[in-house]
N, C-alpha and C positions, 0 to 999 in steps of 0.2 A: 735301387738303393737311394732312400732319401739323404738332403744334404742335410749337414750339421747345421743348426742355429748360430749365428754368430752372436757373440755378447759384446752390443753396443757398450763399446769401453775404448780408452786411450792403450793404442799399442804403445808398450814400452820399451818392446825391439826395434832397434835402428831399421835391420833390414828388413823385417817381416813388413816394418808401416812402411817402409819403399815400395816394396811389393804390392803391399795391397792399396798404395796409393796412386800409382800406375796401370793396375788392374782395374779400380774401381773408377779412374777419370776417361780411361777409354770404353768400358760402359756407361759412363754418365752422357760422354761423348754420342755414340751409337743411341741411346735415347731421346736426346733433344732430338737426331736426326730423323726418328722414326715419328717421333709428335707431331714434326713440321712437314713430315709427307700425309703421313694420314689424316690427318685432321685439318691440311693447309691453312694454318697458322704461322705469323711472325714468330721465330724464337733466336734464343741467342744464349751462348754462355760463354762468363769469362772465369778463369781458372788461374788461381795464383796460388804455388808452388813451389816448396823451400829446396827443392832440389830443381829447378829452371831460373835460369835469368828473367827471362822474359815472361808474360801469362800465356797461358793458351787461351783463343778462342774459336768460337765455331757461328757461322760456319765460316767466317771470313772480317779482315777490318772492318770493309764497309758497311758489308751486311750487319756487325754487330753496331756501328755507327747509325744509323739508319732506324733499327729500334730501339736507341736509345733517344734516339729525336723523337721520335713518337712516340715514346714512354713519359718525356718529360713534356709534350704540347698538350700532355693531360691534365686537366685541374690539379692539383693539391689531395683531394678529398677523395679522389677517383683514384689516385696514383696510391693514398696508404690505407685504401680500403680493404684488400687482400694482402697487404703486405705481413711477413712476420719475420722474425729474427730466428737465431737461435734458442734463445729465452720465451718468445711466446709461443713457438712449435711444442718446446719441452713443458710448458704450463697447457697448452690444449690435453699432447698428450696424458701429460697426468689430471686432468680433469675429466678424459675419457674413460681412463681408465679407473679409475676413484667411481663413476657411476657403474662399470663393470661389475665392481667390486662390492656394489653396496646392493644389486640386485643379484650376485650367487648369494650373499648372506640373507637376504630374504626367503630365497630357495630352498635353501640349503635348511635354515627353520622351519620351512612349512613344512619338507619332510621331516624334520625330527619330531615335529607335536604330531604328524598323522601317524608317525610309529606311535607315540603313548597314547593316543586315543583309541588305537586296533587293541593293545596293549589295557588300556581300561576296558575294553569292550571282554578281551576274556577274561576279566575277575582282578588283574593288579591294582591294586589301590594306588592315592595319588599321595600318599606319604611323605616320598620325597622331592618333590616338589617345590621349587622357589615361589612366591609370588608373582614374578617375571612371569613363569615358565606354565603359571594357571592361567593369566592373563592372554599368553598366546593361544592356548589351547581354547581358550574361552572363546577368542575368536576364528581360530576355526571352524570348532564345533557350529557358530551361529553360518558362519560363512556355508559351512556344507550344507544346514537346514536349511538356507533359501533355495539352494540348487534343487531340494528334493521340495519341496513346496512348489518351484518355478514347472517343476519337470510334472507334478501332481495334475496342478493346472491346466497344462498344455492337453496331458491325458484328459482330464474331465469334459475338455472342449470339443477332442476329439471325438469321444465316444457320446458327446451331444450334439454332435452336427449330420444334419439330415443325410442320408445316401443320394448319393448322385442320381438325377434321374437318366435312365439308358432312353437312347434314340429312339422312336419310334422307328420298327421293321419298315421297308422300302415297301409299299404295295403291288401287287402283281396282277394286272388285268385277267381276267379267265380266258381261255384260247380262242371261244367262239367273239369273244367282246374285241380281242386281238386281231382276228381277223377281219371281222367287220369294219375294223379301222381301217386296216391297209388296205381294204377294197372298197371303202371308201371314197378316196381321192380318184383311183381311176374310173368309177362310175359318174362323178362329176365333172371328171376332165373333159368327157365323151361329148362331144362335137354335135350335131345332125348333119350329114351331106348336104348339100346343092341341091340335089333335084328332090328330098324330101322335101325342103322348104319350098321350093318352086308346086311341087304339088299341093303343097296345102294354104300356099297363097291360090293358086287355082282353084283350085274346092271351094272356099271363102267365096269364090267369085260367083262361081256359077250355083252356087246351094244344093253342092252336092254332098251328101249326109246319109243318112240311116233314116227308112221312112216310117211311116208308121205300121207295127205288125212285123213281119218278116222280109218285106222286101227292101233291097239295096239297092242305090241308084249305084249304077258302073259307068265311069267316065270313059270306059276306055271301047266301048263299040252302044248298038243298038237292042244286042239279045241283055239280061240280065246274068244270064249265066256266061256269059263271057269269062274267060279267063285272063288274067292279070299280063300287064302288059310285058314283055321279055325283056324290055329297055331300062325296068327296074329290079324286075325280080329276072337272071337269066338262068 
């Protein structure tokens, strides 16, 4: 259940403004208190009360001593810069409220000319009519054709700009080209042993070769048909 609105007004019961002058100064209370925890801020309030001798204050003498010393070690110009009364709270408010006021009737106009213009649009004449009231309509009408000119535009841009050009497909090597890659690297990796190298510095030496016609010189005995030594090939 929502609460009721209260209507900022002078109670003019004794005891109801008791009441709700004791209800509302121990919420006012409870609020400084939760300003100056959450936001850790100085604050201070003093409360003078035609039913107390004394004021109350929060949260204590000192403490309300204390920022009033540093309220007043403020310039002049610093100190009544956010200040306001009762009088200028009540002139902001109703300056606030006064712009509120003058943008629902603007609102509020614009739909009643876009009703008579739906309204001319299927066949009612504009008869009765003020001057005012053509005036407005005059300018909405212009008002709506730039949106449809704006929006025409946009479309014509559109459907004039080039399509996006799509990525070129990723290429795919063919499987034999694939392969040949990967067995690539290990055919170059490949080493020669030791004693191939050792033999063929040996060879170099002695001009052991391939001779002319069909015969072979063999390093490894005196017949030519000799077979290959076991020490390399086993």
């Amino acid at each position: 259940m929502t609460r009721k609105k209260v209507k900022l007004a002078f109670i003019t019961n004794d005891s109801a403004r008791k009441a709700t002058f004791k209800k509302r100064k121990k919420g006012l209370m409870k609020k400084v208190s939760e300003l100056s925890t959450l936001c850790g801020i100085d604050a201070c309030a003093i409360l003078y009360g035609p039913y107390e001798s004394q004021p109350e204050v929060w949260p204590n003498t000192l403490g309300v001593q204390r920022v009033l010393a540093q309220f007043k070690r403020m310039p002049e110009m610093e100190q009544s810069k956010k200040m306001v009364n009762q009088e200028s709270f009540i002139r902001q408010r109703i300056a606030k409220a006064s712009e509120q006021l003058k943008k629902q009737h603007k609102d509020n106009r614009e739909k009643e000319m876009t009703e008579v213009m739906y309204q001319c649009l299927t066949g009612k004449g504009l008869q009765n009519l003020m001057l005012p009231d053509l005036n407005d309509l005059g300018w909405l009408v212009d008002q709506n054709l730039k949106e449809i000119y704006k929006r025409i535009e946009f479309l014509k841009k559109k459907a004039n700009a080039p399509p996006p050009v799509a990525p070129p497909p990723p290429t795919v090597p063919p499987p034999q080209a694939a392969a040949a890659v990967e067995q690539k690297p290990a055919v170059e990796g490949m080493q020669r042993p030791q004693w191939f190298t050792e033999w063929l510095n040996n060879t170099n030496e002695n001009n052991v070769g391939f001779g002319h016609g069909d015969d072979m010189m063999m390093p490894f005995g005196d017949h030519h048909n000799a077979l290959w030594s076991s020490a390399f090939f086993p």
